[in-house]
Structure formats: C-alpha cells, structure tokens
ZAMARGU-4260 file (C-alpha; in steps of 0.2 Angstrom, whole numbers, plus 5000, padded with zeros to 4 digits):
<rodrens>
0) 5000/5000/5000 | 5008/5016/4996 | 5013/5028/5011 | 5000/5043/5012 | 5008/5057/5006
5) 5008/5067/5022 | 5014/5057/5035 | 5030/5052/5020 | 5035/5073/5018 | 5035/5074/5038
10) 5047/5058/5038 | 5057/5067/5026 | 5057/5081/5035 | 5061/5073/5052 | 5075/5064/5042
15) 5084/5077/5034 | 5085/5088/5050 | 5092/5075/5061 | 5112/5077/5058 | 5121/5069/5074
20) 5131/5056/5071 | 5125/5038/5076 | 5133/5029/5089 | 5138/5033/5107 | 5142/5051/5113
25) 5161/5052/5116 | 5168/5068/5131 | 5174/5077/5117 | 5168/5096/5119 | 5153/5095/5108
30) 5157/5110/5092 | 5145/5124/5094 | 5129/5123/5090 | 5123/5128/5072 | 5114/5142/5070
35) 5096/5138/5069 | 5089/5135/5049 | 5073/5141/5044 | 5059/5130/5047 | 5047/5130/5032
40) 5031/5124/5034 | 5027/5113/5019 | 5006/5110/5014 | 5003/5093/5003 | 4998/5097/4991
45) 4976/5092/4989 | 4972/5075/4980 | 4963/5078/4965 | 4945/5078/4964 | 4936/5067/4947
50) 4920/5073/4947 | 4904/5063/4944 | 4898/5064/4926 | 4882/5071/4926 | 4873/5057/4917
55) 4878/5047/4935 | 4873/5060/4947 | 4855/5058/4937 | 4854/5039/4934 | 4860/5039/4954
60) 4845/5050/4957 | 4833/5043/4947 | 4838/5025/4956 | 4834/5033/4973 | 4820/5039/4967
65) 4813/5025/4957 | 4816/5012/4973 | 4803/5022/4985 | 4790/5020/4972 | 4794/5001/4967
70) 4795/4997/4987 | 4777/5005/4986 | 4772/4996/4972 | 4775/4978/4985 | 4792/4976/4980
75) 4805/4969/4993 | 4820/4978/4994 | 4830/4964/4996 | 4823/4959/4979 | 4827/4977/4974
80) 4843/4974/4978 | 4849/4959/4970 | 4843/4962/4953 | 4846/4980/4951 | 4862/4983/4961
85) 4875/4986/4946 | 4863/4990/4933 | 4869/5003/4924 | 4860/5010/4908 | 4862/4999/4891
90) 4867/5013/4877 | 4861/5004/4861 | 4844/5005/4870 | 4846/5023/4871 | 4851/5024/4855
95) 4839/5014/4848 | 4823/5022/4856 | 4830/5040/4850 | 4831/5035/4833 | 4819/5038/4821
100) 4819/5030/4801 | 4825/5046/4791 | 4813/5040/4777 | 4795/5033/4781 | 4791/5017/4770
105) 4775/5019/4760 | 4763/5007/4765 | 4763/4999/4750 | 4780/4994/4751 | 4778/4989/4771
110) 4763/4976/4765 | 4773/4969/4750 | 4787/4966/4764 | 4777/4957/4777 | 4767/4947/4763
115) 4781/4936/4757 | 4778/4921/4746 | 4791/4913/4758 | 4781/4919/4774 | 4766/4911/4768
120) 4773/4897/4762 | 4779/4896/4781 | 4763/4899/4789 | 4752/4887/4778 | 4763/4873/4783
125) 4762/4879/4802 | 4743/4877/4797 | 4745/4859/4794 | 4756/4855/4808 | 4749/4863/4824
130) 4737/4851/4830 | 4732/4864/4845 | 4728/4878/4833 | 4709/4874/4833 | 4709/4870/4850
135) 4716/4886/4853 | 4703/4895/4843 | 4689/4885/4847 | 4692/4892/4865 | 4694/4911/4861
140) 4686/4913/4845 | 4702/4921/4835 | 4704/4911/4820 | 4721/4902/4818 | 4726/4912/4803
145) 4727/4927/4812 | 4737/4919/4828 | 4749/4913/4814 | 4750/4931/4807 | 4755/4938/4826
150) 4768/4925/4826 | 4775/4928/4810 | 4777/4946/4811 | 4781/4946/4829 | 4796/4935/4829
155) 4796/4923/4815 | 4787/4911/4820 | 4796/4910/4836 | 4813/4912/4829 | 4818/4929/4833
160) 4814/4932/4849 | 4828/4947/4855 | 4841/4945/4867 | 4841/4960/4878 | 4840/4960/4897
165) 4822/4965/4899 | 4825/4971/4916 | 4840/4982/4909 | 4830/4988/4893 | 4816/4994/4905
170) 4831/5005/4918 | 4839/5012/4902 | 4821/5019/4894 | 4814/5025/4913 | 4831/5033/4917
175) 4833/5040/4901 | 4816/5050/4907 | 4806/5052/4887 | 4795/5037/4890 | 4799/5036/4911
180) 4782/5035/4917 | 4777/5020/4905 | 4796/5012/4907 | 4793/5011/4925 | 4778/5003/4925
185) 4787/4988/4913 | 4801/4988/4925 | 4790/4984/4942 | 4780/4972/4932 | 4797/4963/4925
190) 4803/4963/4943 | 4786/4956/4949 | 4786/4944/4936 | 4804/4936/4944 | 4796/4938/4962
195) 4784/4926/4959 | 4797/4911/4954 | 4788/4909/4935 | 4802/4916/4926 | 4819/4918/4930
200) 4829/4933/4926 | 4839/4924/4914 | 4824/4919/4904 | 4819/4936/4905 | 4824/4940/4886
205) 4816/4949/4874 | 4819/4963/4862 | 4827/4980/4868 | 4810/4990/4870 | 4805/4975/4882
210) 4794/4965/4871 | 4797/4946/4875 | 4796/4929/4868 | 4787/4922/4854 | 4771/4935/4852
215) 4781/4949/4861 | 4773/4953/4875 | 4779/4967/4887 | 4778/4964/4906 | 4762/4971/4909
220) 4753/4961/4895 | 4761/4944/4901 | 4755/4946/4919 | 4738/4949/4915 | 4734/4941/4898
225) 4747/4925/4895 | 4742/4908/4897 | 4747/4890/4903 | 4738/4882/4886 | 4749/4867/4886
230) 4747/4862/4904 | 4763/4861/4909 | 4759/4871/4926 | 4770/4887/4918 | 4765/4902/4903
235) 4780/4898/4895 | 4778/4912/4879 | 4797/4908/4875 | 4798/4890/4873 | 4778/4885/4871
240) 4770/4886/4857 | 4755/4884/4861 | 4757/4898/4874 | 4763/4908/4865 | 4747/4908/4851
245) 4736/4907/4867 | 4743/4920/4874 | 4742/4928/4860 | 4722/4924/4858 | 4718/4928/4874
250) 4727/4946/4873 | 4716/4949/4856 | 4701/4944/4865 | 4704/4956/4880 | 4707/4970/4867
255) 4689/4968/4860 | 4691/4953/4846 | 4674/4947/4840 | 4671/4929/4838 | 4664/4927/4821
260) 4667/4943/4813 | 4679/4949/4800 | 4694/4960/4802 | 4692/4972/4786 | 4684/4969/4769
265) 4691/4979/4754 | 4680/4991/4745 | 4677/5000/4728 | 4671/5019/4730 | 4661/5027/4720
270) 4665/5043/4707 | 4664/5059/4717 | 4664/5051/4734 | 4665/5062/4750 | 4683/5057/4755
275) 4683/5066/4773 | 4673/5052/4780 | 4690/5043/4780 | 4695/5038/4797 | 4678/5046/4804
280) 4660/5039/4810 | 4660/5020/4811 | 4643/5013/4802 | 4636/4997/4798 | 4638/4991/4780
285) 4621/4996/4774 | 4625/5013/4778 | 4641/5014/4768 | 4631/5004/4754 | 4618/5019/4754
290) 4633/5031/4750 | 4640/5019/4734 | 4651/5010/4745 | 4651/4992/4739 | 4664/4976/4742
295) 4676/4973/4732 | 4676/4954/4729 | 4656/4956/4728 | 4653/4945/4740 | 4638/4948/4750
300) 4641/4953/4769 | 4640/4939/4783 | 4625/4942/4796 | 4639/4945/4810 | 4648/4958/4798
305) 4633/4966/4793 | 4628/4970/4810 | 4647/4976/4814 | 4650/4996/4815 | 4665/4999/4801
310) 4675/5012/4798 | 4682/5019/4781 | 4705/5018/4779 | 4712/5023/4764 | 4731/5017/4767
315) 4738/5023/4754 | 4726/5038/4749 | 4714/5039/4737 | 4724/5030/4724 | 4725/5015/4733
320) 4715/5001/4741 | 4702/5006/4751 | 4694/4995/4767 | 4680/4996/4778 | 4689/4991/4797
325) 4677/4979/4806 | 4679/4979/4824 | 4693/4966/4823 | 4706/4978/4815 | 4708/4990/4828
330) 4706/4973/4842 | 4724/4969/4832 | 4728/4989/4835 | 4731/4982/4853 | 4743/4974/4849
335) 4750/4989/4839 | 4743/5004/4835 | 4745/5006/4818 | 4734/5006/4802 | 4747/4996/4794
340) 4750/4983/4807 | 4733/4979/4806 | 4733/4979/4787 | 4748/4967/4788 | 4742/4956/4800
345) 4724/4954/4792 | 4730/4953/4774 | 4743/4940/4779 | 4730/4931/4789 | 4719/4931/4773
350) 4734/4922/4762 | 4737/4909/4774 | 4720/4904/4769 | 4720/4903/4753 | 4716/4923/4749
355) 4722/4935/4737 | 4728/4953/4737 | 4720/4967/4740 | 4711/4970/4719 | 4716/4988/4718
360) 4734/4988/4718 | 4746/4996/4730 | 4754/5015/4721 | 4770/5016/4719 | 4776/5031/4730
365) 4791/5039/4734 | 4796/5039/4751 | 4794/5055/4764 | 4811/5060/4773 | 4809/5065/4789
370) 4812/5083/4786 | 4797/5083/4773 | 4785/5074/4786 | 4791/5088/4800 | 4789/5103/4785
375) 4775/5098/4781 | 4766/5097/4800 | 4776/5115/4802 | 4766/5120/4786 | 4748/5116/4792
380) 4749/5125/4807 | 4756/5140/4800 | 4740/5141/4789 | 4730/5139/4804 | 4728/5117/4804
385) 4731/5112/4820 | 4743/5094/4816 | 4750/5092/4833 | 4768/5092/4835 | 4780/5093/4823
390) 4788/5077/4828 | 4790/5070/4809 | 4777/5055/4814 | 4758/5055/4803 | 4747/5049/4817
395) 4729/5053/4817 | 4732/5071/4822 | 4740/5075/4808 | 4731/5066/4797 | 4715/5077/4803
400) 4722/5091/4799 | 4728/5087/4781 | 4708/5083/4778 | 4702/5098/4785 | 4717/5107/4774
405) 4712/5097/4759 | 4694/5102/4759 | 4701/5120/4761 | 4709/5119/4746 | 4697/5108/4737
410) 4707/5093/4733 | 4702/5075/4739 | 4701/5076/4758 | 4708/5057/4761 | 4721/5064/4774
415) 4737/5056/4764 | 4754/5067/4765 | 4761/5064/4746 | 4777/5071/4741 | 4765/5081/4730
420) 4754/5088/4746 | 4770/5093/4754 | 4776/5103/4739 | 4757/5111/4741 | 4758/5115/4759
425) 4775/5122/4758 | 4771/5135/4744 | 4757/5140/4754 | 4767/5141/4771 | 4780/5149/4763
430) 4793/5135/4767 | 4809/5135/4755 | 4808/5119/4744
</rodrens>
C-alpha cells in the first residue's frame, strides 16, 4: 500500500533535520551549536477531485427515486437489491429508442414486405402441423390464421425472439426519462414477474423496447393476459408454442376481438365520393352501401359483419386500396397501434388461407424523409391546421388536419401526405423547397 503522502513529507522532513552522528556520545567538547535554519512549513499538496459525470449523478438520482416507488408498488428491497444493484443504463437501448427512420416506408411497400411468398409458404405449413391451433381458437374465437400472422410478424414464428436483458432495457428507457412513466411501470411488472418464481431473470429475454418471447409481449401484457395452454403448470411464451398463440388469443380477445366477425373487407368507392369520412363515423355496411360503398370481391356481407359498425381507411390515399375496418382491425391495434400493422396482420391472415391481394393495387410512392413529414406538419399549422407536434410522425392528428386542409383547398380530403401535398403545403406556408 503506498505511504499517504503526508505522513512520508513529515518523515522526510524529520530525516533530513536530524544530523548527529549515530553511535555513542564520546567527552569530546561538543562544536558549537549551528545556527538555527529556517523552518518552512510545507502543505501537501490536495488530491485531486474526478467529478461525477452528470449522466451518473441523474441515473444515481433517478435509482433513489425509482426504489421508493417500486417498494410502494410491493416490492422487497431485498429483491430490489439483487437484481438492480449494478445495473447501469444499456446505450444501444438509448440509442435505439431515440432514433427515428429518416425515410418513412410507403405502405405499399411495408405490406409487400410482410406478405412474402416465403412467409406464407411458412405459415400454411404451420397450418397443417399445429394440431392445437383449433383448440386454441375454438376456445377464444380468434381464428388460427390470424394467431399465425402475430407470430410471423412478431418474431418469426418464434425464431427471433431478441436477446436483451428486459430488466435492463426497462432501467435504460425510465432513466433516460422520454417514455419514464410507461418504462417504469414495465420495470416493476418485470421485477414482479421474477418475484413470483415463474420466470427467472435469465429467461427474462426479449427485444430492447421489452417485448418478450414468441408474440412479444411486454411485462404488463404477460401478467395479466398470458396463458398455461399446454398444461405444463407454467406460461412459457418463450419456449411454448401453444402459449405463445394462446397467449396471444387471449390478449386479442381482452382487446375487444369478435368471435365470428371479420377484420376488414376491401371496397370500391364510387366517382365523386366524400373522402373526409376517411377515418371518421363507424357505420354498419348498409349505411356505407347507401353512399355507393360496395365490396370489392362482391361478396355479400355475413350476418355478423353486417351487424358490425365499420370504419372507412384509405392506406395509401385515394389511389390506393380502400377498406371498411370491422371491429377486429383495431382489436389487432392492441397489439400495435398502427393502420398498417393491422393491414399486415389481416391481409397475411387472409393468404394463409388461401386469399388474394387486395384487387386495387398498392401506388408506387416515393418515400417521405423525415424533414418533409416535419415541414409539412410545420406548414399546416402555419395556415392555421392544427397537426400536433412537429415530431415527423403522421398519426391521426395530423392526418386530421391534412383533411380539414384538403377540403380547404378543394382537393380530395383522404388525409394522405404525398410528396405532392407537401410541395402544396409548403408553397402556401411559405417553406423553402
């Protein structure tokens, strides 16, 4: 161990002032004493300070915080202890939940890429060989072929499920404090889940915004919806299939699935039609009929459909295929909510058996870079259309206030940001090109 600093200099010190000789004294007169030396009082000289980065002073804080509320949430804090002593933020999670795709894929190109001739080639077969499929939707009433779409577009079919430390993931995006309050409420329901002895925190894997095993659920959605469909005494969505797809049911049914009714139905809209009803009142078929409305495959409706409140998407604008959203789509929009999630997951369900595409063809478009979505949402609220933020993202907001901007202007209101309605909105703005 080296010496302290301190006590060393005043060794020194001590050591160069003592001059007798060693030895013993002899009765020689002793020489006259020296005259006395200055004495010069030496300070050490202060040990360096690192300081705390700042990102640890917060993190530290926001732990201290964090464990008052998980203890008042039932957790132990012994159990606090062992699994979050030593955690310290995961960057990519950072970094992958700040960024944000610089160019926004047209739908078109999105459903092309989950409706792969190899995917339903996949799912067919799964068809064939999951003897627990109609079990599974004889008790909830979701049909297999949309179980199978979850599980393709979730993870594969089970074959990429992520590898992140959930418990980690979930302290990295509440610490990080944009989504803290919803990251939190992830984290305790992780830790709960580990608690209770049903899954250990090394089988707590999953993808780096928390979603885990083979239908992705997060923390919250596996305590209260996942299943034990194979008996086995655990809800093993990881490593059990039929848990997995169960699970999966039972989440769909808890966010308002239908038994016996459709998810969507593509329709053909008639010359001159009024497209600001897109994404507005929810009607039953006969009352879209009334207004030219009619199926495309021309196919009369089911009994359950007819009686079904639907609601009028236009995915791709009024160039593209158009769909009348059964209560079953936004059921799916649990799961994610987003149009073309749905889309994928209902027209992937529809080819697994035996179905064809959508009859009006998907545009070809080009795609939006993030500084066009962003100028144009700048745009509409400089000419007084109120999009929401200008955060680059066309939720529904936005898309309300292109419709109500469109009718302004008399153009088709069917709430779609082209490259050519940007151009519009930023000549009228006043935006550079």
């Amino acid at each position: 161990m080296a010496m302290d600093r301190r006590v060393f200099l005043v060794l020194l010190l001590a050591g160069c002032a003592d001059t007798s000789p060693q030895g013993p004294l002899t009765a020689i007169s002793p020489a006259p004493p020296p005259a006395p030396t200055p004495q010069t009082t030496v300070t050490p000289a202060p040990t360096p300070q690192t300081p705390v980065p700042a990102g640890e002073l917060a993190f530290d804080t926001w732990m201290q915080d964090f464990r008052g509320r998980a203890i008042a949430a039932g957790l132990s804090p012994d159990l606090l202890d062992r699994e979050l002593g030593g955690v310290i933020p995961d960057p990519r999670v950072i970094s992958l939940d700040s960024r944000q795709p610089e160019f926004s894929k047209p739908v078109g190109d999105y459903i092309r890429g989950v409706i792969s001739e190899d995917r339903v080639a996949i799912g067919r077969s799964k068809r064939d060989q999951l003897d627990f499929l109609s079990q599974i939707e004889s008790r909830y009433g979701v049909p297999g072929d949309i179980l199978l779409a979850v599980w393709a577009m979730e993870s594969a079919f089970g074959q990429l499920q992520g590898n992140f430390d959930v418990v980690r993931s979930m302290v990295s995006l509440a610490a990080d404090g944009r989504r803290r309050a919803w990251a939190e409420g992830e984290l305790i329901a992780a830790l709960k889940i580990i608690d209770s002895g049903e899954v250990t925190r090394a089988q707590l894997k999953g993808s780096w915004a928390g979603a885990m095993g083979q239908t992705q659920f997060i923390p919250t959605s596996f305590r209260a919806t996942a299943v034990d469909f194979d008996g086995d005494g655990r809800r093993d969505i990881w490593g059990s299939d039929a848990d997995a797809l169960a699970s999966a049911a039972n989440l769909l049914v808890r966010g308002g699935w239908k038994r016996n009714v459709g998810w969507a139905r593509e329709v053909i809209l008639p010359p001159g039609f009024d497209y600001s009803v897109t994404e507005g009142p929810r009607e039953i078929p006969a009352w879209w009929e009334a207004r030219g409305v009619r199926r495309a495959d021309g196919l009369p409706w089911t009994a359950q459909d007819a009686a079904s409140p639907a609601m009028l998407i236009l995915p791709a604008g009024a160039t593209g295929p158009a769909f009348l959203a059964l209560p079953n789509h936004f059921a799916i929009r649990t799961y994610n909510n987003s149009t073309s999630y749905a889309l994928g997951i209902g027209l992937l369900a529809d080819r697994f058996a035996g179905g064809a595409p959508p009859i009006t063809p998907w545009p070809v478009e080009t795609p939006l870079s993030m500084s066009d979505r962003m100028a144009a949402q700048i745009a509409l609220a400089r000419v007084g259309f109120n999009p929401g933020p200008a955060d680059g993202v066309i939720g529904a907001g936005t898309r309300r206030a292109l419709r109500a901007w469109q009718q302004s202007q008399q153009l088709p209101a069917d709430g779609y940001l082209s490259n050519d309605m940007v151009a519009r909105l930023k000549a009228q703005a006043g935006i550079s090109p």
